[in-house]
C-alpha positions in Angstrom: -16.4 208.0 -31.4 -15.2 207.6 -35.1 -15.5 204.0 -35.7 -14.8 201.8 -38.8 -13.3 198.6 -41.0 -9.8 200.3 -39.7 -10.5 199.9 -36.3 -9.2 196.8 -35.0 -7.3 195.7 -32.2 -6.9 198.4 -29.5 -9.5 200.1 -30.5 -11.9 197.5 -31.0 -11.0 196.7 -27.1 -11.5 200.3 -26.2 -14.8 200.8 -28.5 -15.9 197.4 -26.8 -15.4 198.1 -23.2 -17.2 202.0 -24.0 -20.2 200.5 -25.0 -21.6 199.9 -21.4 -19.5 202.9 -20.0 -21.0 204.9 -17.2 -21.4 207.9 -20.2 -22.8 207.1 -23.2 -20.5 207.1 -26.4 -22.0 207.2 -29.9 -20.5 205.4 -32.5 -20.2 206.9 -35.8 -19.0 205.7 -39.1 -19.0 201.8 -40.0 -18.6 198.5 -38.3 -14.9 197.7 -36.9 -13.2 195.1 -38.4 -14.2 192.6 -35.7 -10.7 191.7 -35.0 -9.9 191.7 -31.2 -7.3 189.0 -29.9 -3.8 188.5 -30.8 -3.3 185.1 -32.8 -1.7 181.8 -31.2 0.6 180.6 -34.4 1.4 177.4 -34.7 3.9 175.3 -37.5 3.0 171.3 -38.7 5.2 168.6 -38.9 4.8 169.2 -42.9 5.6 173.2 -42.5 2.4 174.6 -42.9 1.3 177.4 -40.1 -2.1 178.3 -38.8 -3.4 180.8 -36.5 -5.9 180.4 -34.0 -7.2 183.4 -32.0 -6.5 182.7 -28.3 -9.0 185.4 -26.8 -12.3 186.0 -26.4 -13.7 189.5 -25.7 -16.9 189.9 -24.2 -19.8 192.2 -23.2 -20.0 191.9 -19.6 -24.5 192.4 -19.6 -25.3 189.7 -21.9 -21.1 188.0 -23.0 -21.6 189.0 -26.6 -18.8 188.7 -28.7 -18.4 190.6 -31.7 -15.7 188.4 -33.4 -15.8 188.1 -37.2 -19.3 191.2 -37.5 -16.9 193.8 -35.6 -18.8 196.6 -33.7 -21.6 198.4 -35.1 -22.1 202.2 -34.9 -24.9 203.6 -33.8 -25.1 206.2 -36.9 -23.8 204.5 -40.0 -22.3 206.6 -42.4 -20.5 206.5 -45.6 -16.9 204.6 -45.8 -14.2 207.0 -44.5 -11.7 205.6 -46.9 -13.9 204.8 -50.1 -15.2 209.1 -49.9 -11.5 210.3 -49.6 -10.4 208.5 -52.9 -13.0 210.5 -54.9 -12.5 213.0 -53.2 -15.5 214.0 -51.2 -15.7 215.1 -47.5 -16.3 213.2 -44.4 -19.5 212.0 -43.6 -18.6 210.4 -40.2 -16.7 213.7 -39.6 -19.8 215.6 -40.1 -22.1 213.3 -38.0 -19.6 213.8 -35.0 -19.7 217.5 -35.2 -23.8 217.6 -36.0 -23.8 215.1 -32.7 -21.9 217.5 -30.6 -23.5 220.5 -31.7 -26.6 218.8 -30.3 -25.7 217.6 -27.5 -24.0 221.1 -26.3 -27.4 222.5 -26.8 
């Protein structure tokens, strides 16, 4: 699994509950963004808003939470976003395929 800062959300949820899946999943890339629930809003008497997160996700074995940190892969590689803007290739793209490769031996 291609993980990074733009993985948030859904995929956080999904990256979260593969972690102690029956098969093991290997992260690759960076940490997610550490961004799981929705956010309660709420507006003051004096119109300023503020936003609470109303959910808590977490790890069924030992009820981590990886609020805030995000997910960490289990091979880090470069930043996804920061190698396309100059230009250069993939590096969590070519950790996946090296990790298949292997494993399909």
């Amino acid at each position: 699994m291609l993980t990074g800062g733009e993985t948030y959300s859904a995929g956080e949820t999904l990256t979260q509950a593969l972690i102690q899946g029956p098969a093991r999943t290997v992260r690759i890339g960076q940490n997610t963004q550490g961004v799981f629930s929705d956010v309660l809003e709420r507006i003051l008497p004096n119109g300023w808003t503020f936003g609470l997160p109303n959910e808590e996700y977490l790890t069924p074995s030992d009820g981590k939470t990886f609020d805030g940190e995000g997910i960490p892969p289990d091979v880090r590689t470069g930043n996804f976003v920061q190698e396309m803007a100059k230009g250069t290739h993939d590096s969590a793209f070519a950790q996946a395929l090296a990790v298949i490769r292997c494993q399909a031996k």
